[in-house]
C-alpha positions as CSV (number, residue, x, y, z in Angstrom):
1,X,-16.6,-35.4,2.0
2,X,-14.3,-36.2,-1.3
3,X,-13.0,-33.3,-2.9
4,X,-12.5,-33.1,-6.5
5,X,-8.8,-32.9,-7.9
6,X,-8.8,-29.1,-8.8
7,X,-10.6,-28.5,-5.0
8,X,-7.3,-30.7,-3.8
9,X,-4.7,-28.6,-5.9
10,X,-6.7,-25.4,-5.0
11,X,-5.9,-26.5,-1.1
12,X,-2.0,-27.2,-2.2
13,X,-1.7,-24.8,-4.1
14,X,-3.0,-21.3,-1.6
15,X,-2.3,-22.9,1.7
16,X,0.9,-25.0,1.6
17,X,4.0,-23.2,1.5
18,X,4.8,-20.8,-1.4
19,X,4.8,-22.0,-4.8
20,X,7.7,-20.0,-6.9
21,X,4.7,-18.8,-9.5
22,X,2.4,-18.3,-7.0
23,X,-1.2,-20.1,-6.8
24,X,-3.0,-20.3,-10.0
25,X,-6.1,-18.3,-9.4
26,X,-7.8,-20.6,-12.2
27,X,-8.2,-23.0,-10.3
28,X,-11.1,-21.3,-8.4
29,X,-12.7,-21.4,-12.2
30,X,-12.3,-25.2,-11.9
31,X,-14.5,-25.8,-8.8
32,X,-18.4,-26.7,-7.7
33,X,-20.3,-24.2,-6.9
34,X,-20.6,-26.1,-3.2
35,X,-16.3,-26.2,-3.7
36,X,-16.3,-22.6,-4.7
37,X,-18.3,-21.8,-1.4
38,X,-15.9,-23.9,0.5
39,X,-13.1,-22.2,-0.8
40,X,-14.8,-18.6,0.0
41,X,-15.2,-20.0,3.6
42,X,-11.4,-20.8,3.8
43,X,-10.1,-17.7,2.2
44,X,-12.2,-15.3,4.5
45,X,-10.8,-17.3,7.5
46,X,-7.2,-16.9,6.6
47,X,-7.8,-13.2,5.5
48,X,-6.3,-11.4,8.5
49,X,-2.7,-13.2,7.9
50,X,-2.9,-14.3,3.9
51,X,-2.2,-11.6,1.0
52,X,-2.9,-14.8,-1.1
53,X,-6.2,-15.2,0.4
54,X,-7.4,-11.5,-0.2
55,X,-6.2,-12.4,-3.8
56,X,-7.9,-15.3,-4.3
57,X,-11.2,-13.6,-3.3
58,X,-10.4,-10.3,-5.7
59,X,-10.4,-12.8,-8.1
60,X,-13.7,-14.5,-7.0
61,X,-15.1,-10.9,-6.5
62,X,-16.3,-11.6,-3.3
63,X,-18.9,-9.6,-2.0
64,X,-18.3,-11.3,1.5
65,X,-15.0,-10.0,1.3
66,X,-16.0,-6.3,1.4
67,X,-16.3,-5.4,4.9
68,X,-13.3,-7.5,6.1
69,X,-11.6,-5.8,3.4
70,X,-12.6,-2.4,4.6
71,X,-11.8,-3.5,8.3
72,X,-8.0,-4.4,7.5
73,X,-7.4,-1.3,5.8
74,X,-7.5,0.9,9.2
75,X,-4.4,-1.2,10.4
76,X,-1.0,-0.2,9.8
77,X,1.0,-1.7,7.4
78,X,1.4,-3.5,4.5
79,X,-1.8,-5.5,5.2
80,X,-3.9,-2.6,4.5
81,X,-2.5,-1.6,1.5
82,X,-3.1,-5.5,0.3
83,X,-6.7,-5.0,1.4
84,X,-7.3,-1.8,-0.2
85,X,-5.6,-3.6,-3.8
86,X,-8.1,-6.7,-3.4
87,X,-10.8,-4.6,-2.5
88,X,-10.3,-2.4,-5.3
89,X,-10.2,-5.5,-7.4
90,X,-13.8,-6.4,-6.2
91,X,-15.1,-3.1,-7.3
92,X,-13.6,0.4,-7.7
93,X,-13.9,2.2,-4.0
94,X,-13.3,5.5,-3.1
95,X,-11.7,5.3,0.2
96,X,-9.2,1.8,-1.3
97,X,-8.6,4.1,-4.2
98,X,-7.5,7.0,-1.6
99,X,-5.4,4.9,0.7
100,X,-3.2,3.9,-2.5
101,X,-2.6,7.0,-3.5
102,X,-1.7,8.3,-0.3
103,X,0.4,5.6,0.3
104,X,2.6,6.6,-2.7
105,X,2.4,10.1,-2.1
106,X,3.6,9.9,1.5
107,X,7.1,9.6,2.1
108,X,8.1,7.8,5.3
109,X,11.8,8.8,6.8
110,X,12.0,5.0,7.1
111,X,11.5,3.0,3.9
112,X,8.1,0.8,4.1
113,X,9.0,-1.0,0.4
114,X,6.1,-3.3,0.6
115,X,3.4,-1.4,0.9
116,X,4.7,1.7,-1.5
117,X,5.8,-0.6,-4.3
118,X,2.7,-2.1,-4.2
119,X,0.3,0.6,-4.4
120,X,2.8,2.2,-7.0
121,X,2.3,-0.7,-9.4
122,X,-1.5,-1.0,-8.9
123,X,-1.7,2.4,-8.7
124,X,-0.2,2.1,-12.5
125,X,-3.2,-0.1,-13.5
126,X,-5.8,2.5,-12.9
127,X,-6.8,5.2,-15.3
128,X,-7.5,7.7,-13.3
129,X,-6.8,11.6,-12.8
130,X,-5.5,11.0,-8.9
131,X,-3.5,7.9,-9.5
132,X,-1.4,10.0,-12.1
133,X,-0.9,12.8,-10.0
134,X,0.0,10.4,-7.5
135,X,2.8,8.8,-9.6
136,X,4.1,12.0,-10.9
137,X,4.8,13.3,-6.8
138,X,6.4,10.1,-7.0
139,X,9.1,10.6,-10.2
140,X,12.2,11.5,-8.4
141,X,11.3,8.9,-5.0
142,X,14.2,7.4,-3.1
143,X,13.3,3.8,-3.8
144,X,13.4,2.7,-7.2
145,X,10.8,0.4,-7.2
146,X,8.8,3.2,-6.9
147,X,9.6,5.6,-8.7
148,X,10.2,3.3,-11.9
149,X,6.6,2.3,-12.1
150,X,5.8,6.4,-11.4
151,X,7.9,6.6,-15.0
152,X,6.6,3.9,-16.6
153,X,2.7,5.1,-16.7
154,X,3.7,8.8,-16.4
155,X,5.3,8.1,-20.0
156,X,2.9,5.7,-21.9
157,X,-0.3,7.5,-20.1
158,X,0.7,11.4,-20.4
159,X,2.3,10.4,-23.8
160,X,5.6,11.5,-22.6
161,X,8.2,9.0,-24.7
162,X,10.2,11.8,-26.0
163,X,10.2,14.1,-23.0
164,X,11.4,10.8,-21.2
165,X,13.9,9.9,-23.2
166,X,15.0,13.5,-22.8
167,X,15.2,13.4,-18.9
168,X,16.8,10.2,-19.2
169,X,19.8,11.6,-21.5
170,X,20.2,14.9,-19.1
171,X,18.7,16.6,-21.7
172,X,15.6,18.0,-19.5
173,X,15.5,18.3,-15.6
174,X,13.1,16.5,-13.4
175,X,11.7,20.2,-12.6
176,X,11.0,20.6,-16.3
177,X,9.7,16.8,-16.9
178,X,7.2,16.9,-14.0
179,X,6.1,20.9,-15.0
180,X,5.5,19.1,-19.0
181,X,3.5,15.8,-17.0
182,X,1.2,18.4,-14.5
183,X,0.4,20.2,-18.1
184,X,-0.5,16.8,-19.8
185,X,-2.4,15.4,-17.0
186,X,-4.7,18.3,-17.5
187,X,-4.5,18.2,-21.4
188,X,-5.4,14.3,-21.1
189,X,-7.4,13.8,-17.8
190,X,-9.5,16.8,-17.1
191,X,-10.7,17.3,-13.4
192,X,-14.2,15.4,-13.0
193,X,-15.8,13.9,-9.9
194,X,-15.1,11.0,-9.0
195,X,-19.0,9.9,-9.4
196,X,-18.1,6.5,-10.3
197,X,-16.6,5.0,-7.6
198,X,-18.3,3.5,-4.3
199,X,-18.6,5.5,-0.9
200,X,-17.1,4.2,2.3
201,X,-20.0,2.9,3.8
């Protein structure tokens, strides 16, 4: 079967070794439908051992992808914490949703800087009561990684820039910061159930 140049770069570009940018998830946009099936197929055999594969079918919103999804987020690791980010990224779940927050909130004796960054930083992308509270547990966290993406959306969502800036000089404590974000959180993102996002199933 000939395959079409974007099918070829797709095939270059997700499976041979990694590219400094990363793939370019466009080119999925590029395909046949057939190509774009073929590509599914691929993706969802290289799922178990492939954070670029889970991507590329986020991107595709793969429905196929949902229960493998949910089946590598009960291992340990950073591979369920990329499964729980794609799955997300096919459509909002509760228990994904969960095991990124968790993830942030829990802190390990040893450092498991994969996994936390990463939930920290999507964790950043969703507007959401629990991912805030989440990121404020997380202000004063040993890695940096962490807790810089904790500040980041802490300030721009709670509108904190000045209080920030504050904690920053030594003006305000962390005690006092984190008492001002709790009081925001509730000001801005009033406790509501979460009726929009999908059940484990």
């Amino acid at each position: 079967m000939t395959s079409s140049e974007p099918y070829v770069r797709f095939l270059r570009t997700f499976f041979d070794p990694p590219q400094r940018d990363g793939p370019d998830f466009r080119v999925l946009d590029e395909l046949t439908p057939a190509e774009r099936e073929r590509a599914e197929e691929l993706m969802l055999d290289r799922l178990v051992d492939s954070p670029v594969a889970m991507q590329g079918l986020a991107y595709l919103r793969s429905a196929n992808a949902v229960a493998p999804l949910r089946a590598l987020m009960q291992r340990k690791g950073a591979v369920s914490v990329d499964a729980a980010i794609a799955l997300w990224d096919i459509r909002p779940d509760r228990e994904a949703f969960a095991l990124l927050c968790r993830t942030v909130e829990y802190r390990p004796r040893w450092r498991r800087r994969h996994e936390r960054v990463a939930a920290a930083a999507k964790l950043t992308h969703i507007d959401r009561r629990e991912a805030l509270a989440a990121l404020i547990t997380a202000l004063d966290d040993r890695d940096i990684a962490v807790s810089a993406n904790a500040e980041g959306a802490v300030r721009e969502r709670l509108r904190l820039n000045a209080e920030a800036d504050a904690r920053r000089s030594g003006y305000m404590s962390l005690r006092e910061y984190r008492a001002l974000a709790w009081a925001a959180l509730d000001r801005y993102y009033p406790e509501q159930p979460s009726t929009d996002l999908q059940p484990w199933n």
